[in-house]
Backbone as a ProteinNet text record, in pm:
[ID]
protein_1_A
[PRIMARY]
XXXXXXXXXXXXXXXXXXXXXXXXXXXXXXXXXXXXXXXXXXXXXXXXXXXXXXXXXXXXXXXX
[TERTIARY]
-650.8	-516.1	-423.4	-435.3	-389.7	-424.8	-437.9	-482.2	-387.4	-424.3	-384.7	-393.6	-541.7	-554.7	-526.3	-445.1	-407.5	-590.1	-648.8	-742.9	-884.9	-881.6	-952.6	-901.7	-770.3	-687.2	-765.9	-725.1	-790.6	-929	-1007.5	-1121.4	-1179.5	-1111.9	-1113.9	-1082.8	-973.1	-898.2	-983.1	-1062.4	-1120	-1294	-1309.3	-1456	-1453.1	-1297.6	-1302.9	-1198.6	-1168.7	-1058.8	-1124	-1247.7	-1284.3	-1274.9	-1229.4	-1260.7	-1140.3	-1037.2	-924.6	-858.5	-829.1	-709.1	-788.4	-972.5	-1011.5	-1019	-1010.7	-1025.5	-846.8	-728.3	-634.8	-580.2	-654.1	-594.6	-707.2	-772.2	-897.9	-771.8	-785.3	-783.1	-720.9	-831.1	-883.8	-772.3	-779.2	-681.5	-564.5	-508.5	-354.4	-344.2	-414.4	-361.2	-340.5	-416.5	-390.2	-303.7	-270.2	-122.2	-18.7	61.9	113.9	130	53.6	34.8	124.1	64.4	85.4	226.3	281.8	461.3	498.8	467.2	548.9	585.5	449.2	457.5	564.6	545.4	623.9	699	728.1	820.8	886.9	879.3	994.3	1137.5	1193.5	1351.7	1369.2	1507.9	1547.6	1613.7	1643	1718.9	1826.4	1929.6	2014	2045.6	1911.6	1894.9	1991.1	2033.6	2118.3	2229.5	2310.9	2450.9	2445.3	2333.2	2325.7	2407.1	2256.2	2275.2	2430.2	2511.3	2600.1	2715.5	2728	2797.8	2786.4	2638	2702.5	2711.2	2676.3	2735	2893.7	2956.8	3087.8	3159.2	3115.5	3195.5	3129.3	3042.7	3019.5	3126.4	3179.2	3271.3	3376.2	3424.7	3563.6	3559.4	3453.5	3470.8	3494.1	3416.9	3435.5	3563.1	3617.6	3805.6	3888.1	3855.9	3930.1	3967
2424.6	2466.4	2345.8	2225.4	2101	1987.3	1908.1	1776.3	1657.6	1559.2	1412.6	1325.2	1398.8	1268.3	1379.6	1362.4	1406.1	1446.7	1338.8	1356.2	1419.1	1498	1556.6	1741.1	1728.4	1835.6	1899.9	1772.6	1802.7	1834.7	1773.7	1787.4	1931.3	1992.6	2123	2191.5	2236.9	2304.9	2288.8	2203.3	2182.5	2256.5	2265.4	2305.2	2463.5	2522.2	2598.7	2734.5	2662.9	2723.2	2914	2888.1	3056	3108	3112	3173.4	3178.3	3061.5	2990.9	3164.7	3250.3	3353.6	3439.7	3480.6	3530.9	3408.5	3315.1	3204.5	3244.8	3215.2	3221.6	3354.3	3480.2	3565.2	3635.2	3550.6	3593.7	3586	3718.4	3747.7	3613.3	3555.6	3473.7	3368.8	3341.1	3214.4	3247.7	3373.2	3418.9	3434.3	3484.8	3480.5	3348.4	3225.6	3079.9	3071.9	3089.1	3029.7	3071	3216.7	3266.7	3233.1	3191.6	3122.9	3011.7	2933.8	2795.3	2804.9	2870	2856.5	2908.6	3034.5	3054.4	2975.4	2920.6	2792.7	2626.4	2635.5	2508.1	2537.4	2631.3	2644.4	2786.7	2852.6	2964.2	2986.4	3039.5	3055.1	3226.4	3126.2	3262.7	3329.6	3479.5	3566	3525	3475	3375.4	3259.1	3220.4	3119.6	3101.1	3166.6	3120	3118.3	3212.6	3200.9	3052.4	3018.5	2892.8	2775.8	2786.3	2705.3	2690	2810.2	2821.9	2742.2	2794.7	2723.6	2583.9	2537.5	2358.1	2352.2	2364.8	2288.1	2308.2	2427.9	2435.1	2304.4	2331	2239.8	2097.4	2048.7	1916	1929.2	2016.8	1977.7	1952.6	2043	1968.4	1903	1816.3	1670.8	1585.8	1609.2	1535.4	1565.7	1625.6	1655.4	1583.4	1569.4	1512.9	1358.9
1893.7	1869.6	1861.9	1911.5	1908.3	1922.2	1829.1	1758.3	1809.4	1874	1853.5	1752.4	1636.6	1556.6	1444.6	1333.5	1207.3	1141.3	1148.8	1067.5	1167.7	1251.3	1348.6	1300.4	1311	1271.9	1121.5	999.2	924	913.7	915.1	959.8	986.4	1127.8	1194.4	1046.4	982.6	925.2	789.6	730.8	608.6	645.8	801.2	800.9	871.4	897	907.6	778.8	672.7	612.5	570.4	541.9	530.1	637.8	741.1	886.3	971.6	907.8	974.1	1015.2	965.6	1019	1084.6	1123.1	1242	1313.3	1321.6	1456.6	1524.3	1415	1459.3	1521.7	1473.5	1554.5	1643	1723.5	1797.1	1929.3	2000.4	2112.4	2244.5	2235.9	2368.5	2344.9	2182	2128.5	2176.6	2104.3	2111	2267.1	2321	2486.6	2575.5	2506.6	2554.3	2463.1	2344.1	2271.5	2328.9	2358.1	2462.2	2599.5	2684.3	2810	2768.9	2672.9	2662.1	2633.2	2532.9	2542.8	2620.9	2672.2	2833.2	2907.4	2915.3	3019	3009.6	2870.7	2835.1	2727.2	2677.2	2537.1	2546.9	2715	2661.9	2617	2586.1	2492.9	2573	2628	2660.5	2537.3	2577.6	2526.8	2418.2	2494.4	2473.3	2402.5	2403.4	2284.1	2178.5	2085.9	1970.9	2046.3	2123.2	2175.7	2266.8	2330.9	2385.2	2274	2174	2086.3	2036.3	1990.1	1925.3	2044	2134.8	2250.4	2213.3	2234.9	2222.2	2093.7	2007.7	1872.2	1872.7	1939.9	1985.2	2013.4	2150.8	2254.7	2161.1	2149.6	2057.8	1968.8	1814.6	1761.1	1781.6	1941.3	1993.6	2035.8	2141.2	2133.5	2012.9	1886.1	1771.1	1755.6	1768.7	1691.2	1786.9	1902.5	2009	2009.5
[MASK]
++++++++++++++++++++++++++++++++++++++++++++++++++++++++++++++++

Protein backbone atom coordinates (compact mmCIF):
# COMPACT_ATOMS: atom_id res chain seq x y z
CA UNK A 1 0.00 0.00 0.00
CA UNK A 2 3.15 2.25 0.37
CA UNK A 3 6.35 2.57 -1.45
CA UNK A 4 9.62 4.46 -0.57
CA UNK A 5 11.18 3.70 -3.85
CA UNK A 6 9.08 5.13 -6.98
CA UNK A 7 10.39 2.30 -8.92
CA UNK A 8 9.38 -0.66 -6.36
CA UNK A 9 5.88 1.10 -6.53
CA UNK A 10 6.13 0.69 -10.15
CA UNK A 11 7.28 -2.43 -10.32
CA UNK A 12 4.31 -3.70 -7.80
CA UNK A 13 1.67 -1.86 -10.01
CA UNK A 14 3.15 -3.15 -13.55
CA UNK A 15 3.17 -6.95 -12.11
CA UNK A 16 0.04 -6.54 -10.65
CA UNK A 17 -2.16 -4.23 -13.10
CA UNK A 18 -4.75 -7.26 -14.07
CA UNK A 19 -5.57 -7.86 -10.45
CA UNK A 20 -4.72 -4.26 -9.16
CA UNK A 21 -8.75 -3.39 -8.17
CA UNK A 22 -9.33 -7.07 -6.34
CA UNK A 23 -5.96 -6.50 -4.44
CA UNK A 24 -7.26 -2.87 -3.79
CA UNK A 25 -10.54 -3.66 -2.58
CA UNK A 26 -9.68 -6.93 -0.65
CA UNK A 27 -11.15 -6.74 2.73
CA UNK A 28 -7.99 -7.20 4.93
CA UNK A 29 -6.36 -4.18 2.73
CA UNK A 30 -9.28 -1.69 3.20
CA UNK A 31 -9.45 -2.44 6.93
CA UNK A 32 -5.49 -1.59 7.31
CA UNK A 33 -6.09 1.47 4.92
CA UNK A 34 -8.83 2.72 7.31
CA UNK A 35 -6.87 1.95 10.53
CA UNK A 36 -4.06 3.62 8.96
CA UNK A 37 -5.86 7.14 8.41
CA UNK A 38 -7.70 6.98 11.53
CA UNK A 39 -4.75 6.66 13.06
CA UNK A 40 -2.72 9.34 11.34
CA UNK A 41 -4.90 11.18 8.80
CA UNK A 42 -8.32 11.68 10.49
CA UNK A 43 -10.40 15.00 9.44
CA UNK A 44 -12.77 15.99 11.53
CA UNK A 45 -16.30 16.86 10.66
CA UNK A 46 -15.40 20.30 10.49
CA UNK A 47 -12.82 20.20 8.28
CA UNK A 48 -13.80 22.73 5.55
CA UNK A 49 -15.33 25.35 8.14
CA UNK A 50 -11.81 24.82 9.83
CA UNK A 51 -10.19 25.31 6.69
CA UNK A 52 -12.42 28.24 5.69
CA UNK A 53 -11.72 29.97 9.15
CA UNK A 54 -8.00 30.22 8.50
CA UNK A 55 -7.79 31.21 5.06
CA UNK A 56 -10.10 33.94 6.82
CA UNK A 57 -8.28 35.19 9.53
CA UNK A 58 -4.89 34.77 7.12
CA UNK A 59 -6.52 37.36 4.63
CA UNK A 60 -7.04 39.83 7.38
CA UNK A 61 -3.80 39.68 8.44
CA UNK A 62 -2.78 40.24 4.73
CA UNK A 63 -5.09 43.47 4.60
CA UNK A 64 -3.77 44.65 7.84
Amino acid sequence: MFFNDMKEAAKFINNNWDIIEIWWNNKSLQKLRYAFLKEYYEVSQACHQNMKNLVEQELKLIKN
